[in-house]
N, C-alpha and C positions, 0 to 999 in steps of 0.2 A: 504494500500500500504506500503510497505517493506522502509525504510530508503534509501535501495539502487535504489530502484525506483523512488525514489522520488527523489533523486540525480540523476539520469538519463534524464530524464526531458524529454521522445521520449511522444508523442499523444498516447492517449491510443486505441487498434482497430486498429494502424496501425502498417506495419515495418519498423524500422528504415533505415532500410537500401535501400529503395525506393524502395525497389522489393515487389511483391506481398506475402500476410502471408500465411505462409504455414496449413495444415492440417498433425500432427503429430502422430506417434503413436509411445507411449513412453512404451516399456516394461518392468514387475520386477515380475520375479519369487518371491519372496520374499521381504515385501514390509513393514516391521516396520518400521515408519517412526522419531523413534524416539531413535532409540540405533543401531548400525550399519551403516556402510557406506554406504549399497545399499539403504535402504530403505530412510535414511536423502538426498541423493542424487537426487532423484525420485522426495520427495516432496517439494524440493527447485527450482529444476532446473524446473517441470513443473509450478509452480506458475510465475517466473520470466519468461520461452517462452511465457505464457499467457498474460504478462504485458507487451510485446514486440507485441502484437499482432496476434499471431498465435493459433491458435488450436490447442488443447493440447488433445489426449486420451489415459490418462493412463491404460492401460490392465493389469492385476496383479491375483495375487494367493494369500494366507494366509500364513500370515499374512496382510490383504489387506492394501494397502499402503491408507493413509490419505493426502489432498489434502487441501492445503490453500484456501481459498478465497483471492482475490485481491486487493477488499477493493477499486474499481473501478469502475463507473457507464457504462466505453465504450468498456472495456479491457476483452474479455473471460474467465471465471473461468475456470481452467482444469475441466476433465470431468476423471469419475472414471467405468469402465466396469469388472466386475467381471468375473474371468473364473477359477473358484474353483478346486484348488487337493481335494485329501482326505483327508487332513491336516493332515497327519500323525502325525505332533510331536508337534502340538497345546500342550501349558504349562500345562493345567487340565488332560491329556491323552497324552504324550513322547508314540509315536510306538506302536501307538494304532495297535487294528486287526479291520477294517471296518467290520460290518452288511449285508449279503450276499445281500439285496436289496440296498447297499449303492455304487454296482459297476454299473458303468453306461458303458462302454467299455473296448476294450481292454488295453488303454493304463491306467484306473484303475488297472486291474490286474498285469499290467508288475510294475505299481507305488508299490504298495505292494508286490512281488514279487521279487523287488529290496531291499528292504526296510527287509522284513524277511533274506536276507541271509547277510547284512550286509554293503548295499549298502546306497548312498544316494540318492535319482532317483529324485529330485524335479529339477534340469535344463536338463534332458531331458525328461522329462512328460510334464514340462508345455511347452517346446521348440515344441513337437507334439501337444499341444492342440493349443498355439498360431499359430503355421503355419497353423493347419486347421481352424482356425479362421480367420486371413486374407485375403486366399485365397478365404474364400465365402465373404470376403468385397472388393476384389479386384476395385480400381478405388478409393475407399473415403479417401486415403491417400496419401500424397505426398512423406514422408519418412519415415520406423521404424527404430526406435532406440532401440535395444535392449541392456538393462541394466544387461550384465556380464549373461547370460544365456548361451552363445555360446554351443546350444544345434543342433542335425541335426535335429531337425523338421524346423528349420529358416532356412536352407540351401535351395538354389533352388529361386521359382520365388515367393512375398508375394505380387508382386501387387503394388510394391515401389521399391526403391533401399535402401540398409538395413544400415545403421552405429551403431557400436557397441562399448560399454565403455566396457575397460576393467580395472578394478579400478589397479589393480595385479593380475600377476601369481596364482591361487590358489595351484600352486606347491609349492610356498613358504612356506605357510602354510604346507601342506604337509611333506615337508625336517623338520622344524622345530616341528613338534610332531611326527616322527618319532625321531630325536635327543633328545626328552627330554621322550621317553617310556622305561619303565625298566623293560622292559622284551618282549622276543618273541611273546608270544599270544597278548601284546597290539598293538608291531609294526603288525604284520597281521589284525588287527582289523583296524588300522589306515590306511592300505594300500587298505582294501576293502573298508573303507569308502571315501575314495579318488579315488575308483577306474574312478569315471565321470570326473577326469583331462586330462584321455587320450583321451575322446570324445572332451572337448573344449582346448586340441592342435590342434584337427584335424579338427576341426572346423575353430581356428582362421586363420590354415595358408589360408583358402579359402574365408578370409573376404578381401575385396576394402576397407573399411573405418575401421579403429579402433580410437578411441579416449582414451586417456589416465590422468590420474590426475596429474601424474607427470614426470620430466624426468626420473628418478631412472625409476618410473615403467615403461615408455616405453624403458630402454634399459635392463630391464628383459624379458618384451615380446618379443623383440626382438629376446633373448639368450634363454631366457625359452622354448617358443613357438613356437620360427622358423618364425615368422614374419617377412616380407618382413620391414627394417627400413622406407620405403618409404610409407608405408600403414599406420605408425604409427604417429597420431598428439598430442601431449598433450595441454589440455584444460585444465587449473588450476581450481579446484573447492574454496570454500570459505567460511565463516560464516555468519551469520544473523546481520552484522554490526548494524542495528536497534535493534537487541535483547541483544546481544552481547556487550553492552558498560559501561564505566564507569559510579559505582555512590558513588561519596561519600559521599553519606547516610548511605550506608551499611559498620558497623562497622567491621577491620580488625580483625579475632580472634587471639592472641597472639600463633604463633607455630603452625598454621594449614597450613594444607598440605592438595591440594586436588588431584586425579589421576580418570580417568574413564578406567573402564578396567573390565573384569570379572574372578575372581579367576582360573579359570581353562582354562584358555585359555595360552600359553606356552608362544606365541608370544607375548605376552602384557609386560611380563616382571614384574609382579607385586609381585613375589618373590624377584626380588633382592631391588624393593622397599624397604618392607618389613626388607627384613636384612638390605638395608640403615639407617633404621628408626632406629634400633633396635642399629646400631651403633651409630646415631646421638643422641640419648636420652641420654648416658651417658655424653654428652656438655650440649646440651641442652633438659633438662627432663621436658618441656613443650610440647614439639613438638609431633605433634599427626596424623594420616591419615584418611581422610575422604574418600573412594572410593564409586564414583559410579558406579555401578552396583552389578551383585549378587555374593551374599558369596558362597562360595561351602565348606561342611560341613568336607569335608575329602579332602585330595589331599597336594601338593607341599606347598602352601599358607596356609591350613589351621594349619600343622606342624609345620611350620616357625613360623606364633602368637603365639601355643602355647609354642613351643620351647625358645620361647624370651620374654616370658612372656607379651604378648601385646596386650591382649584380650579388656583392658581398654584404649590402645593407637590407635586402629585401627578400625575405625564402618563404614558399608558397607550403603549406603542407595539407597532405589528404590522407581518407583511410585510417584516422585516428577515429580514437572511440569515445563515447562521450565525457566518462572521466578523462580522459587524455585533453580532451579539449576542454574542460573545466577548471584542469590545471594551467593549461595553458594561459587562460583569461587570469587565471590566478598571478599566475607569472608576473604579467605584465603591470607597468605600471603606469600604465592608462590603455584605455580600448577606446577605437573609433569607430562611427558609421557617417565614413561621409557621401551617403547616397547622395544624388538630384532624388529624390521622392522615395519613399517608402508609405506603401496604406496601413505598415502597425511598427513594424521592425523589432521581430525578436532577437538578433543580435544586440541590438540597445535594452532587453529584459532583460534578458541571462546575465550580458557583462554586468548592470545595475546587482544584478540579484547574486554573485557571487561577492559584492563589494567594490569591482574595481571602478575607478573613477574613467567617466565617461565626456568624450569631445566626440556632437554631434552635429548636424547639417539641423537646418532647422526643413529640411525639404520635403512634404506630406503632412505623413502625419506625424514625425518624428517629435514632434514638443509635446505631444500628448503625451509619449512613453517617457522620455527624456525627462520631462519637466522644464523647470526656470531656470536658464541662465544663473549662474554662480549660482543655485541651489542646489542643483541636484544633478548638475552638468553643468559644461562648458558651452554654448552655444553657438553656432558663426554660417553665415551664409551657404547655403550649397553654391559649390561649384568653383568656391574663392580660396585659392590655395594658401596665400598670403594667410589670409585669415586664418586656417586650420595650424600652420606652421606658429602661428603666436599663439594659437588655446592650445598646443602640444606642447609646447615649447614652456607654455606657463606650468603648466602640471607638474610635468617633469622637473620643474626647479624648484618646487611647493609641495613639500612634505605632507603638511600641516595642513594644506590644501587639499590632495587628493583623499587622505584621511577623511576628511569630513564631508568629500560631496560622496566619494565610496559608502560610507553608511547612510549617509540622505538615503542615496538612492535607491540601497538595499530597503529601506523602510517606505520607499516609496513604492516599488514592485509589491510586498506582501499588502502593504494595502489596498491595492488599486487592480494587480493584473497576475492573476493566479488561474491554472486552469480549475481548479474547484467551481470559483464564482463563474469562469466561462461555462461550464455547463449547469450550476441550476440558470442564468439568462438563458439559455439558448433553450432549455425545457421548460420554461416559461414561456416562448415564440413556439414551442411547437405545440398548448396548451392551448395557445390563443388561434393557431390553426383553427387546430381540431375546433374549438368552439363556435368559428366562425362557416365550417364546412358540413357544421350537422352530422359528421361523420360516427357512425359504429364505434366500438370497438373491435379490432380484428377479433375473426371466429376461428380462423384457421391458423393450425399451429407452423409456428416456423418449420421448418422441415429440418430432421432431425439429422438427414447423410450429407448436412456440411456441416465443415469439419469446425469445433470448437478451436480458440484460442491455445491452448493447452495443448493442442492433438498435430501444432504446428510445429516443426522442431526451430526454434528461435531462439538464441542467444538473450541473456535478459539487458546486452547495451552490445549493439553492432556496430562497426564503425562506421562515421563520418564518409558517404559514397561521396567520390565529386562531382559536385555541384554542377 
């Protein structure tokens, strides 16, 4: 059981909230559970509905999402139901061509047929595979929750009434690597690879329920998507406070700086890191970056190291496990998120939630996790390297400083962004579903030949995939 569960203190088996426990179906197209928002999202939130008492069935694709045990003798472990794409762009084989015996229907075909001219077709493949999936389970569910898919095979009747996360916009995204392409045939390339934003606009404006991580990102849905504001509820997501905490065991490395991000990503912002760094070393020529996730061999990032001579100040690492990487934040002393935008950024919980003091982009929704300027972090514009080089710079040379915003902002996470409290909100929205859709309760029982949580062979902390 989860530290935060255990601070909770509800019976296990039951719901807290004297209503009956529900029978859920939690969807994720995409489902790494260990680097990315959707998939960390999926396997937090269903472990804590399960510790709450309800039935949990995760449905997912490949990357298949990984499901905690409980660590509870009375409390249902989620339960994990495979409904496989082609895994087109699985790490060993990126855009593979499937085996003429590997298509099994038609929305195979249309999956790679999307995928050849430059599409990315995995939320509306798996959106047709899920809706004909639940409609032959019609009855064994009380609500789905679909995790950022808003594909049209979900549209219409699943046999529940639907509520759907929308972490952000994936327009966002979109604006900002179209803004950092440098030249015409990329922006086209980026524009066809985005072209499945115009399905989950059209998607979202015909949703009842949307749930959101933050305010920032539900008044983009709003603006972006055409969202009714009144459809929109935000549910604060949070860190592993049990995983996530201080230990002064683990020794501060003098000048270390940690960030998680992956080189080639625009939004992350880890180029101006980079040049921060690059300016910061002529003060302080200890100071160094630890990034996790992957290095990308060419690109913006890769120019920038060698441009600034930083090949020896900068090492990428992956495949670490979660203690590995909790020491690592430990290590440091100070951790960065200098995205251009993030819609929650658990990079900025966890570091807060292990102690280490935080310099962050004010870009999204990052102030909301972050908090206030010299409160609870350092604050400074996205995008402004200058900038980042003097809130690193100040850290690093203020003992007595990082001490004090490190426990702020530890006491700021348990207060605020725990997965506990994200799942009673989130079964409170699916409460007001139900009550809004006149719905049953399901009559028919989950079906018992898929395979419990328990009956998967799972390490209980796997490492860190790359990102």
């Amino acid at each position: 059981m989860t530290a935060e569960a255990r601070k909770d203190g509800h019976r296990a088996g039951s719901a807290p909230d004297g209503d009956r426990p529900l029978r859920i179906a939690l969807l994720s197209y995409k489902g790494n559970p260990y680097c990315g928002g959707q998939g960390v999202y999926v396997r937090h939130l269903s472990r804590e509905l399960a510790l709450l008492g309800h039935q949990v069935e995760v449905i997912g694709a490949q990357p298949y999402p990984v499901l905690d045990r409980n660590g509870t003798g009375g409390a249902p472990n989620p339960r994990l139901t495979e409904l496989p794409s082609l895994d087109l762009y699985r790490p060993s084989d990126p855009f593979r061509r499937p085996a003429r015996g590997e298509y099994r229907d038609w929305i195979d075909a249309l999956e790679v047929a999307t995928m050849l001219t430059g599409g990315f077709p995995e939320p509306l493949t798996f959106s047709l595979r899920a809706g004909r999936h639940l409609r032959a389970r019609a009855g064994e569910f009380d609500v789905v929750h679909d995790n950022q898919t808003l594909g049209y095979g979900l549209l219409g009747d699943l046999g529940a009434p639907l509520v759907t996360t929308i972490h952000h916009p994936i327009t966002v995204d979109r604006q900002l690597e179209l803004d950092a392409a440098p030249h015409w045939r990329r922006r086209a390339s980026v524009r066809r690879w985005y072209a499945f934003t115009r399905m989950q606009k059209r998607v979202a404006r015909r949703l009842e329920s949307v749930l959101t991580v933050s305010g920032s990102s539900r008044q983009e849905i709003v603006d972006h998507l055409g969202v009714a504001s009144s459809r929109v509820h935000v549910v604060h997501i949070g860190a592993d406070t049990g995983l996530f905490r201080p230990d002064p065991a683990v020794a501060e490395v003098p000048g270390r700086i940690v960030t998680t991000s992956s080189a080639d990503v625009p939004l992350k912002g880890l180029v101006h890191l980079v040049e921060a760094l690059a300016k910061l070393r002529t003060e302080v020529p200890e100071a160094h970056l630890v990034v996790v996730g992957k290095r990308a061999e060419d690109g913006p990032v890769a120019q920038m190291i060698e441009r600034y001579g930083l090949e020896g100040a900068v090492d990428f690492v992956k495949g670490i496990t979660d203690e590995e990487l909790v020491d690592l934040v430990r290590s440091a002393q100070v951790a960065c998120v200098p995205s251009l935008y993030e819609g929650f950024s658990l990079p900025a919980a966890e570091a807060m939630a292990t102690g280490t003091p935080l310099v962050a982009t004010t870009g999204g929704a990052i102030p909301e996790v972050a908090g206030a300027d010299g409160e609870t972090c350092l604050a400074v514009p996205p995008g402004e390297s200058g900038a980042l080089a003097a809130a690193l710079g100040r850290l690093l040379g203020d003992e007595a400083l990082r001490r004090r915003l490190g426990a702020a902002g530890r006491e700021r996470v348990l207060a605020n962004f725990t997965w506990a409290e994200a799942a009673r909100g989130t079964v409170e929205r699916y409460r007001e579903a139900l009550a809004r859709s006149g719905a049953a309760p399901a009559r028919r029982p989950v079906s018992a030949a898929r395979p419990a949580a328990e009956e998967i062979a799972v390490p209980d902390r796997e490492s860190r995939a790359t990102c």
